[in-house]
C-alpha positions, 0 to 999 in steps of 0.5 A: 914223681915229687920234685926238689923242692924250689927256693923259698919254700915255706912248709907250715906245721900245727900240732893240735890236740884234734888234728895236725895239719901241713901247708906247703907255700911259696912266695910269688912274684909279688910277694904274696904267698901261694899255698901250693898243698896242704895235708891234715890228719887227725891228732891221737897222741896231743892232750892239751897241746902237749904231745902225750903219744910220740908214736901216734903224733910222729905217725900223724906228722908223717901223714899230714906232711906227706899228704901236702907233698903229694898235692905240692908235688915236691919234697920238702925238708923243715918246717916251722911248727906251731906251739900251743900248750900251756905254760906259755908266758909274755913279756916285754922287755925295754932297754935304752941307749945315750947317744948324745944327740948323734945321727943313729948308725947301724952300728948303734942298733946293731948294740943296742940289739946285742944288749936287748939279747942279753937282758932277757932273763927267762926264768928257766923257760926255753925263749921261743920269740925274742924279736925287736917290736918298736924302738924308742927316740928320747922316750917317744914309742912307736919308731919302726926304723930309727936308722939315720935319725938324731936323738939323746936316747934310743930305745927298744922294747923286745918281745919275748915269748917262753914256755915250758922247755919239756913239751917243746922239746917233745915236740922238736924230736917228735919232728925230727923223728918224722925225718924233718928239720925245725926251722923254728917252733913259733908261739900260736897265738904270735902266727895266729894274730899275723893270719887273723888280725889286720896291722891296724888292729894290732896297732891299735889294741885287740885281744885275740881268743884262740879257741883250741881242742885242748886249751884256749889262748887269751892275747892281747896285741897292741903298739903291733906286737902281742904284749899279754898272754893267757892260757885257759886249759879249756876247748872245744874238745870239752864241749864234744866231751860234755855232750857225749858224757850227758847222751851217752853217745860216741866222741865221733857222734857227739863231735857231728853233733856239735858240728852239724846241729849244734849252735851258742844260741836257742830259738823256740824252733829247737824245742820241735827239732829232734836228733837221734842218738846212737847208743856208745854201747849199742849192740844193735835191734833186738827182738823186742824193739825196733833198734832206733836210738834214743832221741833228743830235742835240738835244744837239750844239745844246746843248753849242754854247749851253753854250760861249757861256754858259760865256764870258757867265757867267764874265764875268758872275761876274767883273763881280760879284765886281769890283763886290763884289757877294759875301758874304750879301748878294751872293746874289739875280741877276735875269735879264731881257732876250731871252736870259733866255727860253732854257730852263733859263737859271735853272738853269744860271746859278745853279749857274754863279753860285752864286746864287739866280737867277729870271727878271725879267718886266714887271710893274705893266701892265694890258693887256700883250699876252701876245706882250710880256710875257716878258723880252725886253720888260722894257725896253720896260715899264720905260721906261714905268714912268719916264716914269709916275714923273716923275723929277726931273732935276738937269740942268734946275737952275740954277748954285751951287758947293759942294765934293763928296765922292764915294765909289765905287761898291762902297763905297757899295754896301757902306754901303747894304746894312749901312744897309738891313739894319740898318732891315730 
C-alpha cells in the first residue's frame, strides 16, 4: 500500500508531444538527489507541446504519475511541470542602485529585488521565471553574493522567461484535472541546461539544442544563466512522419525504424543492408504472392532523415548566428532531448554546425533507471534539479518603482562571455 508521502519530496512532470513522463525524488542526506520512481506513457493529445487533447493528456498524466507512485510506493500531491511549446520568450533585464559606498545589507538586496520585480514588463505574456542571476558592484558583472560587501552601485540582472498564457494555462487545468497541485510550471530549456550542462559550461558560454517530437529549443547559456532563446517548430517526430509518408509504412514501424535502423551518417555497407516495410494498408497474403512486404536499402531510410536534418540544422544554424552566438566563443553546442538519441546525430551536426558537439544525458541522479537515462529525459531530471535548487522567485515580491534599463539578449551575452573570460 502507498505511503504518505515524506518530506522534501520532489515529484517531476514532462508533457511532451511523444510521451509524458513522472519522476518522484528525494534529497538525501547529502544533498544528492534520489530518484525513488518514475512513470512514462505515451502522449496522444500534445501537438507541438501544446496540449490539443484535454482528455487524452489528462488520462496520460494519470497514468505516468500513477505508475511512478506505484515504484515509489507513496502518494504524492504536486508536481513541477515542464513547458516546451513555442511562444517562449528570453530576456534580461537589469536594474541598478546608488549606495553611496556603504556596506551592502540585506535590506539593500531585499530593495533592490522588490524593484527588479516590478520592471518587468512582459508584454501580454504569463512570466514563468523572473529570478536574480548576477548582481553587479559599481558595474563589475559576475557577483554571486553581495551581502556584506562596500560599493557606490549595486546592480542585478534578472532573467526572465514568458510565454504565451493559453497553453500554459491548458497545461495547469490539464494538471489539476488529474487531481494534482502545480508547484510551478518551468521553461524546459531552464531545467534542461541544470540536467545537461556543467556550471562551467554555463559560466562560460554554450548553446543548448533540445531536439523535442514537436518542436526544437535553441538556447544560449552564458554568466550562469540562460540569456537567449529560440524555438524551431520542427522534431524528431517529422523525421518519424517523413519516412512513414515516403515508404508507406505505419507511424509506429517508421518511429522503430528510425530507432533501430536509422543513423545521421551513410556508410557503403547501408547500400547491402536490407529492411522489410510492412504495407500502412496491408490487408495480408493473398493468393498470388507470398505476403512479404516491400523492402528498402538501409540507405534509402537514411538519405530521408538526411533531409529532414538538413532543414532542422540549417534553422538551428540560422538561430545561432541570429543569437551572435559565433567567434571562439561560439564553439560548444549540446544536444539533448529524444532526437539526440539518433545515431551519429553528433557527428553529423558538428560538421553541419561547424562546432564541437556532444550529446547532453541526466546527471547529478542517484537511482535513475537506465530506461530514463539518455537524453530523451534530460527534462525530466532537470525539473527535478530545480525544484532541489529552491529557486527564488521575484513574482512573489511586493510593489516598488525604480527606472530600468534593459540591454538585449545578444549584447548581454556578448559582455558575459569577455567578463567570464576575463576572471577564467
Amino acid at each position: 500500500m502507498a505511503k504518505a508521502a515524506p518530506e522534501g519530496l520532489i515529484t517531476a512532470l514532462d508533457i511532451g508531444s511523444s510521451k509524458v513522463s513522472a519522476m518522484i525524488a528525494q534529497k538525501g542526506d547529502g544533498g544528492e538527489l534520489i530518484v525513488l520512481g518514475t512513470g512514462q506513457r505515451e502522449s496522444r493529445g500534445v501537438k507541438r507541446g501544446c496540449i490539443a487533447d484535454m482528455a487524452a493528456t489528462e488520462a496520460a498524466v494519470r497514468e505516468a504519475v500513477e505508475q511512478a507512485e506505484r515504484i515509489a510506493q507513496t502518494n504524492i500531491q504536486n508536481v513541477w511541470v515542464g513547458f516546451s511549446a513555442g511562444g517562449l520568450v528570453s530576456d534580461v533585464a537589469s536594474i541598478e542602485f546608488e549606495l553611496g559606498g556603504h556596506r551592502i545589507e540585506q535590506t539593500d538586496i531585499d530593495a533592490l529585488l522588490r524593484a527588479g520585480r516590478e520592471s518587468i514588463d512582459p508584454a501580454g505574456r504569463m512570466v514563468l521565471h523572473a529570478q536574480p542571476a548576477l548582481y553587479t558592484l559599481d558595474g563589475i558583472t559576475g557577483v554571486k553574493n553581495p551581502l556584506g560587501l562596500h560599493a557606490d552601485r549595486l546592480g542585478v540582472h534578472i532573467h526572465v522567461i514568458a510565454a504565451d498564457g493559453s497553453p500554459v494555462r491548458n497545461m495547469g487545468l490539464c494538471v489539476a484535472k488529474s487531481h494534482l497541485e502545480v508547484k510551478s510550471i518551468i521553461a524546459s530549456p531552464v531545467a534542461t541546461g541544470l540536467a545537461c550542462l556543467s556550471a562551467e559550461e554555463r559560466e562560460l558560454g554554450v548553446a543548448l539544442v533540445e531536439m523535442g517530437a514537436g518542436i526544437t529549443n535553441v538556447s544560449l547559456f552564458a554568466g550562469g544563466m540562460l540569456v537567449g532563446l529560440t524555438t524551431i517548430q520542427m522534431g524528431a517526430s517529422d523525421i518519424t512522419d517523413d519516412i512513414a509518408s515516403t515508404f508507406g509504412s505505419s507511424r509506429k514501424q517508421a518511429e522503430r525504424m528510425k530507432c533501430v535502423d536509422g543513423c545521421a551518417n551513410a556508410t557503403p555497407r547501408d547500400n547491402h543492408e536490407m529492411i522489410e516495410i510492412t504495407p500502412l494498408f496491408d490487408e495480408g497474403p493473398s493468393d498470388e504472392g507470398s505476403g512479404e512486404g516491400p523492402r528498402i536499402t538501409k540507405a534509402q531510410l537514411i538519405a530521408v532523415i538526411r533531409v529532414r536534418l538538413d532543414m532542422l540544422m540549417k534553422e538551428v544554424g540560422d538561430a545561432l548566428t541570429a543569437m551572435k552566438f559565433e567567434g571562439n566563443v561560439g564553439r560548444q553546442v549540446v544536444l539533448t532531448g529524444g532526437g539526440a538519441e539518433l545515431r551519429g546525430i553528433a557527428d553529423y551536426a558538428q560538421a553541419a554546425l561547424g562546432r564541437a558537439v556532444r550529446v547532453g544525458k541526466p546527471r547529478g541522479l542517484t537511482g535513475l533507471p537506465e530506461a530514463h537515462a539518455g537524453a530523451a529525459f534530460a527534462t525530466l531530471a532537470g525539473l527535478a534539479h530545480h525544484a532541489a535548487s529552491d529557486p527564488i522567485d521575484l513574482r512573489a515580491l511586493s510593489n516598488n518603482e525604480q527606472t530600468v534599463h534593459r540591454p538585449s539578449a545578444s549584447s548581454l551575452f556578448r559582455r558575459l562571455i569577455r567578463t567570464a573570460r576575463a576572471n577564467y
